[in-house]
Each structure stands twice: as C-alpha cells, then as structure tokens.
Backbone bond lengths (Angstrom), bond angles and torsions (degrees), N, CA, C in turn:
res aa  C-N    CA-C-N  psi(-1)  N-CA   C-N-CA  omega(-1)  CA-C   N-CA-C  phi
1 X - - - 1.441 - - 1.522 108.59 -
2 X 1.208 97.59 139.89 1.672 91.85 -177.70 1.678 113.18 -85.55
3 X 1.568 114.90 178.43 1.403 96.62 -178.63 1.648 114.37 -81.40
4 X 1.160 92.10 3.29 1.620 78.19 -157.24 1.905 105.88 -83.50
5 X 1.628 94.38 -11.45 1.599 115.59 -152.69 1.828 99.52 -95.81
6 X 1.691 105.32 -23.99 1.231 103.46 175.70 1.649 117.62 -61.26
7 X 1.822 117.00 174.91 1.303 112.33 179.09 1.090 120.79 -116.82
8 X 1.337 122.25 20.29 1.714 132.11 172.02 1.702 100.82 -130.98
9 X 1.012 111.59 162.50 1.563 132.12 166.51 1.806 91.20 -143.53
10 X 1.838 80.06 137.43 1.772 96.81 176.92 1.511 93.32 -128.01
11 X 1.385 117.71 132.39 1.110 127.75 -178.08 1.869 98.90 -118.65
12 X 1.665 95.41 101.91 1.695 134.45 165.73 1.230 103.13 -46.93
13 X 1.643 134.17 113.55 1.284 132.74 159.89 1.631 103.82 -119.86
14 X 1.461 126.30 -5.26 1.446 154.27 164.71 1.014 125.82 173.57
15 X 1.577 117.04 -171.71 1.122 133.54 174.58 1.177 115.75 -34.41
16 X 1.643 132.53 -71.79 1.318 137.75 -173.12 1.702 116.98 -115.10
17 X 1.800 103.26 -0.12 1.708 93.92 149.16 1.627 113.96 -118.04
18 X 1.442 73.39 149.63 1.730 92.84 -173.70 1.442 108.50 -167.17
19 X 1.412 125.72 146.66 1.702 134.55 157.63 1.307 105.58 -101.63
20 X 1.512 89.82 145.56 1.687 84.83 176.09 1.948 87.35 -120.28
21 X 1.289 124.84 151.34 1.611 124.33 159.34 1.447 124.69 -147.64
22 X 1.137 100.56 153.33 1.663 108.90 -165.69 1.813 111.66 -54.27
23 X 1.088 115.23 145.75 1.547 113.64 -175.37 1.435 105.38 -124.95
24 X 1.515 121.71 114.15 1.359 127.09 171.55 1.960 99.44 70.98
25 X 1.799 95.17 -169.17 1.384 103.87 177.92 1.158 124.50 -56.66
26 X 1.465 113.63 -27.83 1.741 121.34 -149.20 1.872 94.54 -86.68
27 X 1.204 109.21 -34.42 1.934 119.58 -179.48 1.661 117.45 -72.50
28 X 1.554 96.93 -43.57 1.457 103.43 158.26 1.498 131.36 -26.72
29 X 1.470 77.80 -73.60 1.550 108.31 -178.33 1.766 127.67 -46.36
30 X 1.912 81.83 -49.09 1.412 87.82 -173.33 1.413 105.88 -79.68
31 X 1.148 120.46 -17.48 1.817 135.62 156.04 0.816 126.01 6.74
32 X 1.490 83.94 -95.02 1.195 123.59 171.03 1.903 130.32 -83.49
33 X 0.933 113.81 0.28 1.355 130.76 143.85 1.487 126.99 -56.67
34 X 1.423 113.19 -29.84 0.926 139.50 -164.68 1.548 109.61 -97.93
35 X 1.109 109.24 -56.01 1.805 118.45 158.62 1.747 124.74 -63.45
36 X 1.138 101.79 -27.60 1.118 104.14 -168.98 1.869 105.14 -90.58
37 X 1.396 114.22 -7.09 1.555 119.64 -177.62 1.890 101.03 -117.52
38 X 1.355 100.52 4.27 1.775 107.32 144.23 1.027 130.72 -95.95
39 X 1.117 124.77 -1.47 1.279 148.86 154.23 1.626 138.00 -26.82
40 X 1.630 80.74 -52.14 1.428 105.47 -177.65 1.614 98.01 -90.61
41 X 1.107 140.53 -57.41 1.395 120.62 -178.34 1.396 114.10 -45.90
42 X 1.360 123.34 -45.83 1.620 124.95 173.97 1.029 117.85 -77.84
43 X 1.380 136.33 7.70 1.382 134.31 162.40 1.740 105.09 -90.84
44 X 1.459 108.61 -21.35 1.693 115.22 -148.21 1.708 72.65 -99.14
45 X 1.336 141.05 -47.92 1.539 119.12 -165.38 1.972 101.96 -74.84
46 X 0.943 95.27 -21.13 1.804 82.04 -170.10 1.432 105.96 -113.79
47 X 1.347 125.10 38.34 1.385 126.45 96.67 1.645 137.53 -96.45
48 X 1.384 95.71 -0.46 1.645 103.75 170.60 1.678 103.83 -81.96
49 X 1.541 115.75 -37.79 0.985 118.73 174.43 1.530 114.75 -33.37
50 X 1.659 99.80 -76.39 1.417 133.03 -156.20 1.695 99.38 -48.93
51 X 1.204 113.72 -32.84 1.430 128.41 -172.71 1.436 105.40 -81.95
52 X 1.400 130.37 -34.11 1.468 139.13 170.97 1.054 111.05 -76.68
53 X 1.483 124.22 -21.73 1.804 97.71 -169.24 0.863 155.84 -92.95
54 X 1.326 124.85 147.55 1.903 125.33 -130.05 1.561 118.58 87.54
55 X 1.040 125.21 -16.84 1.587 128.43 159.15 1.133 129.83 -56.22
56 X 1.277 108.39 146.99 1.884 93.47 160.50 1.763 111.96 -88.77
57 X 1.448 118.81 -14.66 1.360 87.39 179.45 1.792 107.04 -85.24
58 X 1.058 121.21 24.59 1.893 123.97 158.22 1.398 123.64 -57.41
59 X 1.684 105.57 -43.11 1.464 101.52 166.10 1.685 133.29 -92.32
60 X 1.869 90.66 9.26 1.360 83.83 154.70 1.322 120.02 -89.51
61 X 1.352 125.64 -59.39 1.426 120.17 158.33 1.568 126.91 -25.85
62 X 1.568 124.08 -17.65 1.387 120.77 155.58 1.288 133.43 -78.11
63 X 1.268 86.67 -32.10 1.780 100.29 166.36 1.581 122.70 -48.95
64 X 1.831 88.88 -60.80 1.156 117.16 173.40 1.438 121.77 -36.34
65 X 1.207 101.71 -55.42 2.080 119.45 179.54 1.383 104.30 -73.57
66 X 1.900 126.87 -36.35 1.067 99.63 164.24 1.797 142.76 -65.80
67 X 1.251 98.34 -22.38 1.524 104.26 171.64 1.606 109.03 -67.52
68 X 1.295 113.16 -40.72 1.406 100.19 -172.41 1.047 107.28 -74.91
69 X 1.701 145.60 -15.75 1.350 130.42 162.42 1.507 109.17 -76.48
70 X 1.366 122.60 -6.34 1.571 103.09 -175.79 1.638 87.65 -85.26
71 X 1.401 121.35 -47.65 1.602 130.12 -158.47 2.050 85.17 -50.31
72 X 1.201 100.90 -56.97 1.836 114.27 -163.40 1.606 92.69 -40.66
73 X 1.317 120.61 -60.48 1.408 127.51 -163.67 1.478 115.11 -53.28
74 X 1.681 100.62 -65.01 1.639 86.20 -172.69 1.565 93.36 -83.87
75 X 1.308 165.09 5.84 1.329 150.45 153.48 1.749 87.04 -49.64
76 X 1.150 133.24 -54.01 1.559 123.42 -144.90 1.441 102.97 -84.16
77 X 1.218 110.79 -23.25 1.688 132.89 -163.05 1.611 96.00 -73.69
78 X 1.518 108.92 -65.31 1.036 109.17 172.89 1.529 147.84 -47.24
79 X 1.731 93.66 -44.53 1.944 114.82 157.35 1.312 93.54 -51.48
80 X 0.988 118.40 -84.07 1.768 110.25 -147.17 1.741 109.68 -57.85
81 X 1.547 115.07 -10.84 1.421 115.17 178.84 1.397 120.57 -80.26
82 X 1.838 111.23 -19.38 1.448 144.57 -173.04 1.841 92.62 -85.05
83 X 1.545 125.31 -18.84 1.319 116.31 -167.20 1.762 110.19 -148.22
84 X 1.886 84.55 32.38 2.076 81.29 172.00 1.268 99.45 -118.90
85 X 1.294 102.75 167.38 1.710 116.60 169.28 1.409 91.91 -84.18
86 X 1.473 115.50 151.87 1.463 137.73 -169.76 1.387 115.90 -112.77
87 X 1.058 134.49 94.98 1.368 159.45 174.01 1.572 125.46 -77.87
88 X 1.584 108.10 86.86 1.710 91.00 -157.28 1.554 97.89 -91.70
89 X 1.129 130.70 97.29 1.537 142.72 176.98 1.614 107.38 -26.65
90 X 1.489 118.89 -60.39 1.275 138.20 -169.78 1.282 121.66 -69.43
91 X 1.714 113.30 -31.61 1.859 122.41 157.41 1.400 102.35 -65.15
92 X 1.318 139.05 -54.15 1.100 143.20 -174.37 1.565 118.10 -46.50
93 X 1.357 109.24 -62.62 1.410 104.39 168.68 1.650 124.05 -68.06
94 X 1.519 98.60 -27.00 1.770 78.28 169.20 1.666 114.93 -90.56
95 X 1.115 111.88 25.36 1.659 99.69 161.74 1.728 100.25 -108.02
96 X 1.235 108.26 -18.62 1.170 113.51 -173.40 1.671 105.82 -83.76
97 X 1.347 128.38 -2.43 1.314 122.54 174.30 1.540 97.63 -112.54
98 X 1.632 130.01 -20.01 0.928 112.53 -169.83 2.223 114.16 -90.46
99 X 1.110 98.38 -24.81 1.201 136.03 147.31 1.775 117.83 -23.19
100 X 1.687 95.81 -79.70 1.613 111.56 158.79 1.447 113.59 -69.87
101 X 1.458 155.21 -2.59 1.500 141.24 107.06 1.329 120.25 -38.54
102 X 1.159 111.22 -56.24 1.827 92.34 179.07 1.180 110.36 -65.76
103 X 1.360 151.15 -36.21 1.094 145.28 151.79 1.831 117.63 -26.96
104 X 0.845 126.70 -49.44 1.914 158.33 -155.42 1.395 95.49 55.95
105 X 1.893 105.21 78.03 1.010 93.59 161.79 1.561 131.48 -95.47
C-alpha cells in the first residue's frame, strides 16, 4: 500500500512519542469502527457494574474492564501503526534548520 493510500498518518517526534490521526474518509471510518465495537465491553461492565454495587465482586469486574481497555488500546495503537504513513517530525526539522544555514539564515 502506498503511503499516500493508507488511513492514519503518525507523526514521529521519538521513540515512544508520537500521534497517530485519521486521514480522509477511509481513517474516519475505520475510527470509528473501532470505537464504536468498544462500546460493547463498556456498555456490558456498567450494567454489570450497576448490578454489583456495593460488592466485593465489583472490583473484580473493574479490574477486569480495566485490562480490556489497556489490551483495547495498544491492540488499536498498534493496527493503526501497521496502517499509517510515518512522519518523522525530528528528520524534518533538522533538514529544515540545516537547510535555513545554507540559506544564512
């Protein structure tokens, strides 16, 4: 796939910062496809909640929902990292300062 055809762009400022964002209809979409089928786990704890509360087994079921949003996150983090164009912020500006020297700016 070429970059231009993918549906995320992640803009590289390092190793472990980075944005990734939806590009055109096709990123949207898959977006929100993506939010909208998390949905159902957070709809399914807070009525499991509502039914637990005051229990002790409530904070297992919180536990529970928290892993599946950490698992949800980087699972999603990762897809869309498998299908962005790569933007290294930090090459960019140093051609862009070295650039404005050859210039004498």
């Amino acid at each position: 796939m070429r970059d231009e055809d993918k549906p995320f762009v992640m803009y590289r400022r390092g190793p472990w910062n980075f944005t990734i964002t939806p590009r055109g209809t096709k990123g949207w979409t898959q977006f929100g496809v993506w939010m909208a089928l998390f949905a159902v786990p957070t709809i399914a704890f807070a009525v499991f909640a509502e039914r637990l509360e005051g229990r002790p087994e409530f904070w297992g079921a919180l536990a529970l929902y928290l892993v599946t949003v950490l698992v949800w996150s980087l699972a999603s983090i990762r897809w869309m990292k498998a299908r962005a164009e790569v933007i290294d912020v930090d090459k960019l500006l140093r051609q862009k300062r070295e650039q404005d020297r050859k210039n004498g700016r």
